[in-house]
N, C-alpha and C positions, 0 to 999 in steps of 0.2 A: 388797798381794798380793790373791789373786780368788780364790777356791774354783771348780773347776770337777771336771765329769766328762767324761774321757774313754771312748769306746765306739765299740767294729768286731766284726766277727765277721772270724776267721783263716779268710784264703780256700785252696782247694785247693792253688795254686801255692807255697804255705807250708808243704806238706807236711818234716818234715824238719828245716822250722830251728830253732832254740831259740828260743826266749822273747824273750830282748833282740832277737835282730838280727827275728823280729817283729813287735815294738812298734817298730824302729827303719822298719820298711817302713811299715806301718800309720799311723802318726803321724812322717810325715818334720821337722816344725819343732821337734821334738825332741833332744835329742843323744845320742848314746850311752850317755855317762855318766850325764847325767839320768836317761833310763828304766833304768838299771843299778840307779842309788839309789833309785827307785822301787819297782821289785823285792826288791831287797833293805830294802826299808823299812817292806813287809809293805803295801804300796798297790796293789798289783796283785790283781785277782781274775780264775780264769778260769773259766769256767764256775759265779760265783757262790762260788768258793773263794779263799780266799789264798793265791798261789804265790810265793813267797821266790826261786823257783832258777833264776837267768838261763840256765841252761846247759838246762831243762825243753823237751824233745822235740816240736815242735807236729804235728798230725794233720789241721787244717784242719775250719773248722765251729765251733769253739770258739768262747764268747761273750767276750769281753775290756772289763772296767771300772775305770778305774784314776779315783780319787778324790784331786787336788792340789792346793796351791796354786802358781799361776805368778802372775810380773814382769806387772804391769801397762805397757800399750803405752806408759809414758812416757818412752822413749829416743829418740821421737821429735819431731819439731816440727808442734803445730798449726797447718794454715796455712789462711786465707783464700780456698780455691778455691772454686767455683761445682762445683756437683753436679746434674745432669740427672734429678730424681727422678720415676721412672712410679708408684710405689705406698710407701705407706708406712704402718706402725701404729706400737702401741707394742713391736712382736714384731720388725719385719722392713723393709729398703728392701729396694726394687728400682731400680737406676738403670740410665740411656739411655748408655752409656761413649763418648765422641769417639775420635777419633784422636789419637794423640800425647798417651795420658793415660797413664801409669805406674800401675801399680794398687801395687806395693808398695813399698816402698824398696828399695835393692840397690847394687850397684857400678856406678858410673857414675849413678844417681838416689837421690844420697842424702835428694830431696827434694821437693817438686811431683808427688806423689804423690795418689790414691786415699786411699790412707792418711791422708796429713797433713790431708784436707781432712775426711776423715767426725773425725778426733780433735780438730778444730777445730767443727765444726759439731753436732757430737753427743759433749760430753767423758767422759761416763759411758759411751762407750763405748771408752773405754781400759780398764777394767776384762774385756772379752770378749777374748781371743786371739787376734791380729792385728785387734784393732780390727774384727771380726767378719766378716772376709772368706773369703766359702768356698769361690769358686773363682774362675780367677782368667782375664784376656783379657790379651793381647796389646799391647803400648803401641800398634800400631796398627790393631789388631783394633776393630771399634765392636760394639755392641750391651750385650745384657740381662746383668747378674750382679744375684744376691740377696746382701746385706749380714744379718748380726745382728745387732738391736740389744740383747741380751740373753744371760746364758749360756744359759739354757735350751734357748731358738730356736738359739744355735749349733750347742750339743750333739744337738739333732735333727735339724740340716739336717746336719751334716755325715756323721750316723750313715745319713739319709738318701739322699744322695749316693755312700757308700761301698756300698749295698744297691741301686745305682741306677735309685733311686728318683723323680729330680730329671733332668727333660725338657729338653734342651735344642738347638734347631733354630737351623742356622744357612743363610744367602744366600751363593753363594760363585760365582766365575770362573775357572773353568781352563782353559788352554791344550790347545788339538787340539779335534775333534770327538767326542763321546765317542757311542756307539751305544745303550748300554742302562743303568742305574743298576744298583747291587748293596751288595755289602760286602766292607770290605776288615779283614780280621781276621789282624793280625800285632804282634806285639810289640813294643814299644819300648824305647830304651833311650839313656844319654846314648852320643852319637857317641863312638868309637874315640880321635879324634883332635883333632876339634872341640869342646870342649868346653861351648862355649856354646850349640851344635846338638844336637839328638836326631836318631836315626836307627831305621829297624825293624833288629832284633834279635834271633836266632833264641832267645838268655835273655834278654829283656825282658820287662817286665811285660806283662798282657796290653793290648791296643788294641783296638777294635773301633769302627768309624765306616761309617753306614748312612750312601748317597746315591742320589738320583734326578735325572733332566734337567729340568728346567725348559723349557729354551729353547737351540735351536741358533743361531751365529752362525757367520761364518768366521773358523774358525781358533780359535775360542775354544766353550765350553761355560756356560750357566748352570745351578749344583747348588741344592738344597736339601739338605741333612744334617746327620745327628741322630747326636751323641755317645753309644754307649751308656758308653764311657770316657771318664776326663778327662786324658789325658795331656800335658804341656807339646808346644806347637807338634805335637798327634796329627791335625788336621784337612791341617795344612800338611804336614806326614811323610809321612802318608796320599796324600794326591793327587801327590805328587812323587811315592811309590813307585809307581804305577799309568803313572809318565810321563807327566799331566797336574798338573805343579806349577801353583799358583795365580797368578794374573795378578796383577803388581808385587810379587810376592813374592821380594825378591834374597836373599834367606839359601839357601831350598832352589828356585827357579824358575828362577837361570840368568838372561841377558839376553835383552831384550823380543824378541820374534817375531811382527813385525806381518803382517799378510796383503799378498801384491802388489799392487800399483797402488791402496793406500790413500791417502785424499786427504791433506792437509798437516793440513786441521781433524781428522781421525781419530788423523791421528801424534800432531797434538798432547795428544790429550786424552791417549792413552796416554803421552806422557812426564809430562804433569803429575799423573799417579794414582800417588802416591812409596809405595804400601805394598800389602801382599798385599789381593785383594777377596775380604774375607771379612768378616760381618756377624753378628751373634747375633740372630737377629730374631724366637724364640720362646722363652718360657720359662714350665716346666709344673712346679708343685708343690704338695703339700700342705702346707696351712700348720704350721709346726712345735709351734705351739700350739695352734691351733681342728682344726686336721686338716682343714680346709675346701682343699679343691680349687679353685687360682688358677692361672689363664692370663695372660699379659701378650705384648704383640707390640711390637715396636718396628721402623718405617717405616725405610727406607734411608737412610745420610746422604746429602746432597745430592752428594757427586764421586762416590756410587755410582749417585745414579740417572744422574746425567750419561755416566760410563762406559759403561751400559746403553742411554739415549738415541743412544751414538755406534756401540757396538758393530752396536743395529738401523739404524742408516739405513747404515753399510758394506752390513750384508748386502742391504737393500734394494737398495742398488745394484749391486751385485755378483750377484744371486742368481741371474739366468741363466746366470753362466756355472759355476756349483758342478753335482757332479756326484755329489751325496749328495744 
């Protein structure tokens, strides 16, 4: 078992709820019951006091510290993966994430994970909560995530992230020409009917994801954007709900839409790029222990620059006859 401390402050949208459901918001790898027993176990403080009573009316703003011990990560299997690491101390990774890497265990990847490989490559960090994972990318999403290798550093990054605090910029390709960058601020929520999908949601949590143009192509869009939320799949939600879903993205993008009279080498490259173009290519935070302000960027993988290489020389050829 691990002594840790939990901490968030109850946001506005929490107005109204009780206590349990929450801490059930706030700390989802929780379960209901747990935080029930917690509460009633006289582990919960809010505002620096003891509160006992799950059914306790929340107002938003409140500070929240719950002090427990949880299951160390060992229900799962260290394994021997290779790990891309840009930074590292005795507080914190920072890794470079591939495509086609699972960051946690789940259904359908009970294994060859993220996970199994930091609990193999660093065992004492089975003792931190998920193996000190604080947020999370996409199995074929690439780029930057920060790991904890300690409770402490988790408990800050993640108090940090929920205060959003923790900068995070991504590279991304979406479908259409797009005219001007902005923000798309809409809620999210799991899909009605999909269950595996998120969708916006006029009662979802809130979303907010900031973008600008990089670079115009035909038929297509290059973004940079910056998460001010972290919501599962809110980058990919986000650009399908504006009608520019992200290029090789088949869950919410639909089938490809290559532009006319594109050459065979152009089709091909787009058949062979199998996943959404989207990259984590900056990452901004204080460190959870020195407080010291760290930057890290991480370059394009290599089927993105190639994407990009193909994308410019279509338009190159093409560009007389566009009418934008």
């Amino acid at each position: 078992m691990a002594q840790i401390t939990l901490s968030a402050t109850v946001q506005p949208e929490h107005l109204g709820l009780r206590l349990d459901q929450t801490l059930s918001k706030l700390f989802p790898d929780y379960s209901r019951s747990r935080i029930k027993t917690w509460i009633e176990g006289d582990l919960v403080k809010v505002n620096g006091e003891i509160n006992s009573i799950p059914r306790y009316k929340m107002f938003g703003g409140e500070e929240i510290e719950i002090q427990v011990e949880v299951e160390e990560e060992n229900r799962f299997e260290p394994q021997n993966l290779p790990i891309n690491i840009v930074y590292e101390d005795e507080h914190i990774l920072v890794i470079n994430k591939p495509k086609d890497f699972v960051v946690h265990p789940g259904a359908g990847n009970p294994s060859g994970t993220l996970l199994n490989a930091l609990l193999y490559h660093y065992p004492e960090i089975a003792e931190v909560p998920r193996a000190g994972i604080i947020h999370r990318l996409d199995k074929d999403t690439t780029g930057l995530m920060v790991v904890a290798k300690t409770i402490p550093a988790q408990t800050q990054l993640v108090r940090d992230l929920q205060k959003r605090k923790i900068t995070r910029e991504y590279e991304a390709v979406a479908f259409g020409v797009m005219t001007q960058g902005g923000k798309v601020d809409e809620p999210m929520a799991r899909h009605p009917t999909k269950r595996t999908q998120m969708a916006v949601h006029p009662m979802g949590k809130p979303a907010v994801t900031h973008y600008r143009i990089m670079e115009h192509f035909r038929n297509y869009t290059r973004l940079r954007l910056r998460l001010e939320t972290g919501r599962t799949h809110q980058i990919r939600v986000h650009m399908a709900h504006l009608a520019h879903p992200l290029l090789g993205d088949q869950t919410y993008g639909g089938r490809p839409r290559p532009p006319k009279n594109a050459s065979e080498e152009f089709l091909a490259v787009l058949r062979n790029f199998k996943r959404q173009a989207l990259h984590a290519v900056m990452l901004r935070l204080q460190h959870p222990i020195t407080g010291e302000l760290m930057e890290w960027h991480a370059p394009l993988p290599s089927d993105f620059v190639e994407l990009i290489n193909a994308l410019k020389a279509d338009y190159q050829l093409h560009k007389d006859d566009l009418d934008y």
